[in-house]
C-alpha positions as CSV (number, residue, x, y, z in Angstrom):
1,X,-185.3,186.4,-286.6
2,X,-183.1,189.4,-284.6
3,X,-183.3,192.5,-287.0
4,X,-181.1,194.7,-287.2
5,X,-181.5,198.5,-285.3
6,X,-179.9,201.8,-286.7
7,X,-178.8,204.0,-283.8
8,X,-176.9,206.9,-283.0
9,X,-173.5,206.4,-281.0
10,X,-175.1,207.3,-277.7
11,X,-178.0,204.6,-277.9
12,X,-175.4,202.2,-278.9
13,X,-173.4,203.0,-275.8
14,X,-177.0,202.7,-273.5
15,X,-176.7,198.8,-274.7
16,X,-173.5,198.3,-273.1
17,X,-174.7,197.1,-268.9
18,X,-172.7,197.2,-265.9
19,X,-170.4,194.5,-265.7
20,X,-170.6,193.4,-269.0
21,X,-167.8,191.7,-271.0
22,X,-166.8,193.4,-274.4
23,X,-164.6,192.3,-277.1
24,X,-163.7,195.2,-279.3
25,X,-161.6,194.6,-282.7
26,X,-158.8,197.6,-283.7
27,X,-155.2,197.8,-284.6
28,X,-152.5,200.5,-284.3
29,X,-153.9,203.9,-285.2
30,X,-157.3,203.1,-285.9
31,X,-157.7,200.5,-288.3
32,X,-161.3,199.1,-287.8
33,X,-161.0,200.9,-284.5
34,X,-165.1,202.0,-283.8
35,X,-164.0,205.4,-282.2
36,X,-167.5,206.9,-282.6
37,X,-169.1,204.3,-280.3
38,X,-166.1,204.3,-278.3
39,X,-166.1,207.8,-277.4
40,X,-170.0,207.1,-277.3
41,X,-169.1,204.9,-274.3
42,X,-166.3,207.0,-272.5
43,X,-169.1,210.0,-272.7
44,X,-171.9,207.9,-271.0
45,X,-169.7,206.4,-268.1
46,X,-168.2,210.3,-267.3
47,X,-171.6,211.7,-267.0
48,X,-173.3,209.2,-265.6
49,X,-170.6,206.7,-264.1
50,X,-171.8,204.1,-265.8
51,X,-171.4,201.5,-267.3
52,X,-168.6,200.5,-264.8
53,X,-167.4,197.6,-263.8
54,X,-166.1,196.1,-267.4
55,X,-164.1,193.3,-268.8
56,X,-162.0,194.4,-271.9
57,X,-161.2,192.1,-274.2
58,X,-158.7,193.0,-277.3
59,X,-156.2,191.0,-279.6
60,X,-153.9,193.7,-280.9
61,X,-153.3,197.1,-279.8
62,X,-155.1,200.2,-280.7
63,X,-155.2,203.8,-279.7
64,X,-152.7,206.9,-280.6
65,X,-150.9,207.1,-277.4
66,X,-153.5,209.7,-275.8
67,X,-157.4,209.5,-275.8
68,X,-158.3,207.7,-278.4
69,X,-158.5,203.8,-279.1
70,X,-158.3,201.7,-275.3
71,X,-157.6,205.2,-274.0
72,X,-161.5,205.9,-273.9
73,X,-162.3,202.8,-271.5
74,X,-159.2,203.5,-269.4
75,X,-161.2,205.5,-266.2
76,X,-161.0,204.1,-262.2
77,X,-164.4,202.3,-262.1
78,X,-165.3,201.6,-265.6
79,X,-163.0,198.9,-266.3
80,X,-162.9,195.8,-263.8
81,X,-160.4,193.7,-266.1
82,X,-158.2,193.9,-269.5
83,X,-157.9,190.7,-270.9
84,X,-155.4,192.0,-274.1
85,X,-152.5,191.5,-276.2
86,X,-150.7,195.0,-276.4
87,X,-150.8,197.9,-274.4
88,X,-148.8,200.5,-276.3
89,X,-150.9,202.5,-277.5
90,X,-153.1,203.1,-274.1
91,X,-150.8,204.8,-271.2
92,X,-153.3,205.5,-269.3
93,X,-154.6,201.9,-269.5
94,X,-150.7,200.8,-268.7
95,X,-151.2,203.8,-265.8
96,X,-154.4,202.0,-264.2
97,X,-152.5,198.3,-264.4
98,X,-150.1,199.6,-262.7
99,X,-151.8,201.3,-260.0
100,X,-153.3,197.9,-259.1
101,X,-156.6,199.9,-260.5
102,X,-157.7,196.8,-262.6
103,X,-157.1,193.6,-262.9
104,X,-154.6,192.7,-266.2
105,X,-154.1,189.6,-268.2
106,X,-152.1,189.2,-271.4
107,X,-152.3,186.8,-273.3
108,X,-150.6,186.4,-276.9
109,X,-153.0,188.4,-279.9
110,X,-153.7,185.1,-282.1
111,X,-154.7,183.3,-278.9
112,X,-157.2,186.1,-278.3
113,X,-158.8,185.9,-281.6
114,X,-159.1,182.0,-282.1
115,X,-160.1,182.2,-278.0
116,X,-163.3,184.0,-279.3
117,X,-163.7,181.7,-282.0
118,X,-164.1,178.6,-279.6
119,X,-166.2,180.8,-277.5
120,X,-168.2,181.3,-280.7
121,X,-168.4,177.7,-281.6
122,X,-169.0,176.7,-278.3
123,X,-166.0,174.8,-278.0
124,X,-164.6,174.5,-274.1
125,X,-161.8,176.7,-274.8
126,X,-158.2,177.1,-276.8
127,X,-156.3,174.2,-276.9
128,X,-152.9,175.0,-278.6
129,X,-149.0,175.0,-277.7
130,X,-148.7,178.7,-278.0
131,X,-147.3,180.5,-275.0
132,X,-146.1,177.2,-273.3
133,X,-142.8,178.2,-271.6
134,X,-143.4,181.8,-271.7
135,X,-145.3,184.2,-269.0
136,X,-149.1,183.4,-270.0
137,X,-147.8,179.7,-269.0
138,X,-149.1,178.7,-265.9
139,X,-146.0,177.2,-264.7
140,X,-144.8,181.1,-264.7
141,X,-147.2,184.0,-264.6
142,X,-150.1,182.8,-266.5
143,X,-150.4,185.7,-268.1
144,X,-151.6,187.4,-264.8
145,X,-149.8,191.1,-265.1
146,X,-150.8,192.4,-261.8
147,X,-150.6,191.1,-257.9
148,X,-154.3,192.1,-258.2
149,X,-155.2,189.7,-261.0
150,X,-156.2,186.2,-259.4
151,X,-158.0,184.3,-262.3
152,X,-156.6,181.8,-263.8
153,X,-157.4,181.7,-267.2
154,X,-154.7,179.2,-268.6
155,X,-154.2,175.6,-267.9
156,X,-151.4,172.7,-268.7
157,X,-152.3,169.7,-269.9
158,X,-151.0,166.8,-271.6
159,X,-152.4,165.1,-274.7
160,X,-151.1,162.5,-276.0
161,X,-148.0,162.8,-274.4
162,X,-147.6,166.9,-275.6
163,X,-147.6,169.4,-273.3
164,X,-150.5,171.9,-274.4
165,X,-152.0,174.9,-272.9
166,X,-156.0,175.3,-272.6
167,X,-157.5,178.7,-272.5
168,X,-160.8,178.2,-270.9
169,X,-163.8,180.1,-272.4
170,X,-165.8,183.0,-271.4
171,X,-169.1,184.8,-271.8
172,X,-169.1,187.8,-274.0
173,X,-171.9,189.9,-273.6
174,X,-170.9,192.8,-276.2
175,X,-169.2,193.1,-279.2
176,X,-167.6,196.4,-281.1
177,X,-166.8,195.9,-284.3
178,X,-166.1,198.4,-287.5
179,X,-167.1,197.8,-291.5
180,X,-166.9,200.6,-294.0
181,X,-170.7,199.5,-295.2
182,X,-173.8,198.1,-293.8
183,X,-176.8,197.4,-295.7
184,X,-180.0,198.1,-294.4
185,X,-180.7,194.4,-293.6
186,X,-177.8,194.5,-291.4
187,X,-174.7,192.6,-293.8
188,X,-171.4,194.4,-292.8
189,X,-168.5,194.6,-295.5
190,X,-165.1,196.0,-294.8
191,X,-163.7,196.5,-298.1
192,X,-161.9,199.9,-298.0
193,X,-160.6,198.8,-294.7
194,X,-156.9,198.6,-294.1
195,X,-157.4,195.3,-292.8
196,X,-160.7,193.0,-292.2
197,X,-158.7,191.3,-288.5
198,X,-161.2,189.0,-286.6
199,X,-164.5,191.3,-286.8
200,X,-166.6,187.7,-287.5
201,X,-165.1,186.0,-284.8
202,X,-166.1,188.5,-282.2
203,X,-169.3,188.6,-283.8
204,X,-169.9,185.2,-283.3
205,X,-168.5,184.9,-280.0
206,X,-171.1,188.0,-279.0
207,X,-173.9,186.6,-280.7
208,X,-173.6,182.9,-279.6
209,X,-173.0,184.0,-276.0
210,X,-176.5,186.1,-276.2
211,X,-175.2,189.0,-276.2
212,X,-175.1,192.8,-278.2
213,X,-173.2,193.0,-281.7
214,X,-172.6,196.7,-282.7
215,X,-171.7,197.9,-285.4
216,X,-170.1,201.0,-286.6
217,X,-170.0,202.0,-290.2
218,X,-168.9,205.0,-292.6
219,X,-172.0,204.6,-294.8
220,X,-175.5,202.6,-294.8
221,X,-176.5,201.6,-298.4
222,X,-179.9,199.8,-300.0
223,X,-180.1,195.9,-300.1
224,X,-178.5,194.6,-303.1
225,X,-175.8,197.2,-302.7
226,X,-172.9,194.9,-301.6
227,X,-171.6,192.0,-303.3
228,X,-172.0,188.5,-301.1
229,X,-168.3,188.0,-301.5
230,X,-167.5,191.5,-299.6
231,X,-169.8,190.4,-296.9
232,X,-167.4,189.8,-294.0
233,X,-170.4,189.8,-291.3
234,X,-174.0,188.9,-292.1
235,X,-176.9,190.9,-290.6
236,X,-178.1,187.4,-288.6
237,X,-175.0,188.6,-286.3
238,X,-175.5,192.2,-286.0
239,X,-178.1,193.7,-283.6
240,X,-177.2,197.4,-284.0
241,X,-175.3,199.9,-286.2
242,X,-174.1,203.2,-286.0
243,X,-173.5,205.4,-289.1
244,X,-170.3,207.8,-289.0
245,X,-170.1,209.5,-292.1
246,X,-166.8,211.0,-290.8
247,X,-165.0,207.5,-290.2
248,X,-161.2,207.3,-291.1
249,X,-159.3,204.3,-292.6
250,X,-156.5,205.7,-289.9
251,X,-156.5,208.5,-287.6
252,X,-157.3,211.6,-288.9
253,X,-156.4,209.8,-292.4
254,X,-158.7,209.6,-295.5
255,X,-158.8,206.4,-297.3
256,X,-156.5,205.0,-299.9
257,X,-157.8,202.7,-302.3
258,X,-154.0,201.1,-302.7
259,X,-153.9,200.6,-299.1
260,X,-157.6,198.9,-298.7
261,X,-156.8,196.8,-302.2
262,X,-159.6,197.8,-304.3
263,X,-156.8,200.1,-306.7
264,X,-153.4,199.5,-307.4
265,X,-151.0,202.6,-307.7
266,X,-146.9,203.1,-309.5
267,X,-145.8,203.7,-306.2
268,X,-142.2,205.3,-307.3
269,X,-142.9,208.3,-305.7
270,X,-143.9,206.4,-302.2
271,X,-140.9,204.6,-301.9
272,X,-140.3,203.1,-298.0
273,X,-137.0,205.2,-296.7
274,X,-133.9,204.1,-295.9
275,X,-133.9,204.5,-291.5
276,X,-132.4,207.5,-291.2
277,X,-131.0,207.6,-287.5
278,X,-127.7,205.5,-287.7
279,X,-128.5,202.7,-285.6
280,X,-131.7,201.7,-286.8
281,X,-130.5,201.5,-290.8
282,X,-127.3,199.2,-289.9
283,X,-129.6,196.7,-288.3
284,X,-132.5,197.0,-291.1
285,X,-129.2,196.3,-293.6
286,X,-128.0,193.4,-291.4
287,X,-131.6,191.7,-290.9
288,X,-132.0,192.1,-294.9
289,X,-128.8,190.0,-295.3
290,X,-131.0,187.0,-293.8
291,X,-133.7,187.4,-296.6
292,X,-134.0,184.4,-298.8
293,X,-136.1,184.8,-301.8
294,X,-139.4,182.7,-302.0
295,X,-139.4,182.3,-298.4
296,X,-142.4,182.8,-296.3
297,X,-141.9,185.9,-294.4
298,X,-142.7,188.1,-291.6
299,X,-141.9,191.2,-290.0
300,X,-143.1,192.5,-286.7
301,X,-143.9,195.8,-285.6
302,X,-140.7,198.7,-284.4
303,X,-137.3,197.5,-285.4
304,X,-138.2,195.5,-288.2
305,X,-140.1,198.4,-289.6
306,X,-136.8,199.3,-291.3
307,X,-136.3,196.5,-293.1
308,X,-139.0,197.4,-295.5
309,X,-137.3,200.9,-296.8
310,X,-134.0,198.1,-297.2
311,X,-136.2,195.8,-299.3
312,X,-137.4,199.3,-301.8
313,X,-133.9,200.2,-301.8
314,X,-132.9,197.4,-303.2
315,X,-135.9,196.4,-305.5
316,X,-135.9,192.9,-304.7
317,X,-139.8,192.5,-302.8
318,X,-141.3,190.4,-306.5
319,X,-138.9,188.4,-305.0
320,X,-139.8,187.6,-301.5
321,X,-143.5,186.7,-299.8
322,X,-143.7,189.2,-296.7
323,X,-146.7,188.9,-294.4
324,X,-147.9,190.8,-291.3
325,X,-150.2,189.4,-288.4
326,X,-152.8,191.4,-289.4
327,X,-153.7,189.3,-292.4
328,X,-151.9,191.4,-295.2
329,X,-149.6,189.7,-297.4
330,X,-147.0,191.5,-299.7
331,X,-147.1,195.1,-301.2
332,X,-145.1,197.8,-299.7
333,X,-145.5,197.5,-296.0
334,X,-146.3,200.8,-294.1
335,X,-144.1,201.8,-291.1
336,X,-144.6,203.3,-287.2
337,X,-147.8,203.8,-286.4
338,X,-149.6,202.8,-290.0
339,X,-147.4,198.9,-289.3
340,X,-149.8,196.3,-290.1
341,X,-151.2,197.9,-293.5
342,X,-149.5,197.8,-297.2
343,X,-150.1,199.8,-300.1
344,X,-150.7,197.3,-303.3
345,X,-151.4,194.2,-301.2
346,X,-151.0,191.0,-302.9
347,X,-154.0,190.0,-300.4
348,X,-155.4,190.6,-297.3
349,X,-157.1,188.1,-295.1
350,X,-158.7,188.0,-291.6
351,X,-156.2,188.4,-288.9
352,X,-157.2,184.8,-287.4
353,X,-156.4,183.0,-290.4
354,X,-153.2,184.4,-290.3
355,X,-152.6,183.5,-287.0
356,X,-153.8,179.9,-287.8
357,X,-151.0,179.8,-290.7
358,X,-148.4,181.1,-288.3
359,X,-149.2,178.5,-285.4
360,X,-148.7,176.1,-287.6
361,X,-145.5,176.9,-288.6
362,X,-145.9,178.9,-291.5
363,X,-143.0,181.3,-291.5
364,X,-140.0,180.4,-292.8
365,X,-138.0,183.6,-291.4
366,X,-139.1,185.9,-288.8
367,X,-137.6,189.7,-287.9
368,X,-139.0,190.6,-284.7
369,X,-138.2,193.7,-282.2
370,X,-136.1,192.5,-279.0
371,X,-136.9,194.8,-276.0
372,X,-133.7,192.9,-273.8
373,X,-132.5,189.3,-274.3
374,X,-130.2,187.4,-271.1
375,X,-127.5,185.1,-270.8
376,X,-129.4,181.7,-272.3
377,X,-131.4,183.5,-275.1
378,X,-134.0,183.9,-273.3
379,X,-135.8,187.7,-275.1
380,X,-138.5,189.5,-273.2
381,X,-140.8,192.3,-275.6
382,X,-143.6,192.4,-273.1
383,X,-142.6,193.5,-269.6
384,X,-140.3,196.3,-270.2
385,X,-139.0,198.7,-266.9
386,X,-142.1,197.6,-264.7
387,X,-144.2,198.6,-267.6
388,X,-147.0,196.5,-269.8
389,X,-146.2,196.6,-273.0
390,X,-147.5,193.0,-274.2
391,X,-146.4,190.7,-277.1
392,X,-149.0,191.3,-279.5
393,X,-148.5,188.2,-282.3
394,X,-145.0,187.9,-281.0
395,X,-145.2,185.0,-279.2
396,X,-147.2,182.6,-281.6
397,X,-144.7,184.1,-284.5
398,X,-141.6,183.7,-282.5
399,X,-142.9,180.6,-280.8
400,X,-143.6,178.5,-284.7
401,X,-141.0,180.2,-287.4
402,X,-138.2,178.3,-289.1
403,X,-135.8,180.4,-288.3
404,X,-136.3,183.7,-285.8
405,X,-133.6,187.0,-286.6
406,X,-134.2,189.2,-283.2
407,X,-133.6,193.1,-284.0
408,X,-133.0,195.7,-281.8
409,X,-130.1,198.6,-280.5
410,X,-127.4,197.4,-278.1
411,X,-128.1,199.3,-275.4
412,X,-130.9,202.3,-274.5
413,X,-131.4,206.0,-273.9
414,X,-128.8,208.0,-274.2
415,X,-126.9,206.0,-277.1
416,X,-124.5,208.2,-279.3
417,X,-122.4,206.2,-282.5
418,X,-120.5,207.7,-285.1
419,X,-119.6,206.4,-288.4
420,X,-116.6,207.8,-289.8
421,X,-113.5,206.5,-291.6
422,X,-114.9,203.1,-291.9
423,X,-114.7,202.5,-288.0
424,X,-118.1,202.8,-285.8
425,X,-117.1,204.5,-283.0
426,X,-119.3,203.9,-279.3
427,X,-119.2,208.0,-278.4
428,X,-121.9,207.3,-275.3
429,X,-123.2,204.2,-274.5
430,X,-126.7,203.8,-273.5
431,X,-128.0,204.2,-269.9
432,X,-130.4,200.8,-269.9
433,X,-128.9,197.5,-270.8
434,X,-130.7,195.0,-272.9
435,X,-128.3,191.7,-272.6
436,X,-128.8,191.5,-268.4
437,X,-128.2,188.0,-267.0
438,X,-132.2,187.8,-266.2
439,X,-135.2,188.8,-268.5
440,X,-137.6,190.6,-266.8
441,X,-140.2,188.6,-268.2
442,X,-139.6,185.2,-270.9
443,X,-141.8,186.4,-274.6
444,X,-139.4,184.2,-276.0
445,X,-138.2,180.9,-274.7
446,X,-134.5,179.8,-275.6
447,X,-135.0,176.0,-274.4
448,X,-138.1,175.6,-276.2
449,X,-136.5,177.0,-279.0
450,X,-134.2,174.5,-278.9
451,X,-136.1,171.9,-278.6
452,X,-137.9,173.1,-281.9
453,X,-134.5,173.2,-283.5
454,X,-135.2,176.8,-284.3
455,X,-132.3,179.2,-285.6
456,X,-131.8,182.7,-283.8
457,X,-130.0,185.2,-284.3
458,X,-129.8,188.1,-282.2
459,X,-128.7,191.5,-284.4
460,X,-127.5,195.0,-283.4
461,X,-125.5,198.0,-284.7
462,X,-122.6,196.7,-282.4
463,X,-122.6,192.7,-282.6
464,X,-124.5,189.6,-284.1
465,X,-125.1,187.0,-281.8
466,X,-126.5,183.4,-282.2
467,X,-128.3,180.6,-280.4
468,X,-126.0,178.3,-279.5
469,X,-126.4,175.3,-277.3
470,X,-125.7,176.6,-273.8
471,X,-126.6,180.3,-274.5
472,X,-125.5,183.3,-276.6
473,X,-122.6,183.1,-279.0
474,X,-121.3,186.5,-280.3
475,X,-120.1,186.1,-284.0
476,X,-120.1,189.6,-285.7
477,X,-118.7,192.9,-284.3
478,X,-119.3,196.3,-286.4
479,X,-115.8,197.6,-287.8
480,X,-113.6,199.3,-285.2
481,X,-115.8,197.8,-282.0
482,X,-113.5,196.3,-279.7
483,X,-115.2,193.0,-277.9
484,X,-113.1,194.3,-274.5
485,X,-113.8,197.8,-274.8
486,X,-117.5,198.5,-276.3
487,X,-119.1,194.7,-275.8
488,X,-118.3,193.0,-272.6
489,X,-118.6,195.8,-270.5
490,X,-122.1,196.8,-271.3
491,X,-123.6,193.0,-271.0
492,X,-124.1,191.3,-267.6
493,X,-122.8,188.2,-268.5
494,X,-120.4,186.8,-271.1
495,X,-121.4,185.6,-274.6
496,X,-119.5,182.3,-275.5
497,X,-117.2,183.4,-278.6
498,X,-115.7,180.8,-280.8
499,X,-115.1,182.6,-284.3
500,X,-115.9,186.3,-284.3
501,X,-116.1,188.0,-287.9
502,X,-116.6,191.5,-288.7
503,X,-119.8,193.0,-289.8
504,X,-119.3,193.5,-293.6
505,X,-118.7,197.8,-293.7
506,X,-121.1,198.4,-296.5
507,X,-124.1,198.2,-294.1
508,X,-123.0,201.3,-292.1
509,X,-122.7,203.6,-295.3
């Protein structure tokens, strides 16, 4: 039977060997992110160039936009590959992909996850219908991000007369993962985590592969200590762990028992705000117009963030079922770089359950960000200016809801509205379109959407548009918009328009 080691950061790092693949678990700013063994890593490789020559492997995104998170492994020479989901929060990981430095593959974040599960399990990879008519489809890109990326890690079958995607299987020789306790035998429980995301299924993916499990944890406590229900990853799986007293729920943030579940807090004085900047609070107001109590919902991370100050405002969440990809359901949903965490959680699950209950078709209503959207309905989130942003959950949320409510700005940098005698007024408009004729990339697919009979909607400050048959409809227009003056003129091509109504004026207030 393996036993379990307790190391410092730097002898966890030493396990890690040239060429080695390692799947590392993290969201956003820091949640479960294992910064002390990642900087453990970064450390070794700049004084002693090694190890080098690494796959990363990720499901959602995690860093704060400078050194921390991805940013430690993003160096010439230590990385081969990224095999990931999101790339926000690591420039100088987007830097290196696009330098042709490494090789890049995206592929959506639940695929990831349940991808390490079958690797775990032994299975011969992900068969599912997520990403089919999108980039990671072979048909388009594959998911292959760069011209130096060559693998082809996705296949199209048929079964039983459905089209279905295969992601084939790999070895995983290492894998990071973060609890808030171990015990001395090894048993790993995340409790005062934000979120628990898919720590066992890496885990298992390591283990079963023969490879490393480490472990990083705030505190080490006597057997007996945690209760068997809290136990997320038993000692069997772990082969080392490193103690870091100083270990964060968030960057550089102590932890909250509301936002880890185990206390409940009168949250009247946290209230979520109102979007202050114009644009962003008419279309958080116009996206709440499509809630429907009791529906199963879910937001996605940047846009949709505003919804949630909508929802306090007007008092109404015991009556709706909100849900994040990152396994928490209900509660008031935090915003920016917190997104995926909620104070007062109803519950919080593993991330690849989540995903398991969105691929299925779960959701009932979806509000997701819309980075540019063309002339069929087609939206792209992931390829943005020559740039790897990746889709996160996007695509298996977009790909599997009910009914899908796109949010984002008309237009880009340099936008300036005014609100003012009930009339919105187009002072400046934006420098970067986002309806162009061509998406830069498909994240969303209009035909399979309609093949899905799925409802879209496509909101804005300026205008509303729909899916319709042949392409975009435009049906709403913010009071005093002109269609021939501030609409037409800033799209490259021409939404069909068969009834156009006006946006109802209390949303701009």
């Amino acid at each position: 039977m393996r036993t379990t080691r307790f190391v410092n950061a730097g002898d966890a790092a030493a396990l890690i060997r040239d060429g080695n693949t390692v799947a590392i678990s993290g969201n956003g700013a820091g949640m479960t992110s294992a910064e002390a063994v990642f900087e453990a890593v970064e450390k070794r490789f700049l004084e002693t160039g090694h190890p080098r020559g690494l796959t990363l492997v990720h499901s959602l995104g995690l860093g704060d936009r400078g050194g921390r998170g991805t940013n430690r492994f993003a160096h010439e020479g230590m990385l081969r590959k990224v095999i990931a989901a999101h790339f926000t929060w690591s420039p100088k990981l987007q830097q290196l992909i696009r330098e042709e430095k490494v090789e890049a593959y995206c592929l959506p974040g639940g695929v990831i996850q349940q991808l390490l599960r079958e690797i775990g399990a032994g299975r011969p990879g992900l068969f599912t219908h997520s990403g089919l008519e999108t980039f990671v489809d072979p048909r388009q890109d594959g998911g292959r991000c760069n011209r130096r990326s060559q693998d082809r890690l996705v296949e199209l079958l048929e079964i039983d007369g459905r089209e279905v995607l295969r992601y084939k299987p790999f070895r995983v020789d290492v894998g990071i993962i973060r609890a808030t306790y171990a015990d001395t035998r090894g048993n790993l429980s995340p409790e005062e985590e934000a979120v628990d995301l898919d720590i066992y299924s890496i885990a298992v993916a390591a283990r079963n592969s023969g490879g490393v499990v480490i472990a990083q944890v705030r505190q080490v406590v006597e057997p007996g200590t945690l209760q068997a229900r809290s136990v997320r990853v038993p000692g069997i799986l772990v082969d080392a762990v490193v103690e870091d007293p100083g270990q964060q729920q968030f960057y550089d943030l102590g932890y909250d028992p509301t936002v880890s579940g185990s206390r409940r807090a009168h949250l009247g004085a946290l209230a979520a705000e109102i979007p202050s900047k114009l644009e962003r609070r008419i279309v958080a107001r116009r996206a709440a117009m499509e809630l429907r109590a009791g529906a199963s919902l879910n937001f996605g991370f940047g846009m949709p963030g505003g919804i949630f100050g909508v929802i306090a405002e007007q008092g109404n969440a015991g009556e709706l079922w909100m849900s994040l990809e990152q396994g928490t359901h209900n509660g008031r949903m935090l915003d920016d770089r917190l997104f995926g965490a909620a104070r007062n959680a109803d519950a919080i699950v593993p991330s690849i359950d989540q995903f398991d209950y969105y691929s299925g078709g779960g959701i009932d209503i979806t509000f997701l960000g819309m980075g540019e959207a063309d002339s069929v309905g087609n939206v792209n989130v992931s390829h943005l200016g020559g740039n790897l942003i990746g889709p996160g959950g996007f695509i298996e949320i977009a790909q599997n809801a009910k009914k899908v409510v796109f949010c984002g700005t008309f237009d880009a940098q340099g936008t300036r509205l005014e609100w003012s005698e009930g009339r919105l007024t187009v002072v400046q408009p934006g420098k970067v379109r986002k309806f162009v004729k061509r998406v830069e990339r498909i994240t969303f697919s209009a035909d399979y959407a309609r093949k899905t009979g799925q409802e879209v909607l496509y909101i804005t400050e300026r205008a509303v548009f729909r899916l319709a048959g042949q392409g975009i409809e435009l049906i709403e227009i913010a009071p005093g918009v002109e269609i021939e003056r501030d609409i037409l003129p800033y799209m490259d091509f021409r939404p069909h328009m068969a009834s156009v109504s006006q946006m109802p004026a209390s949303l701009f207030e």
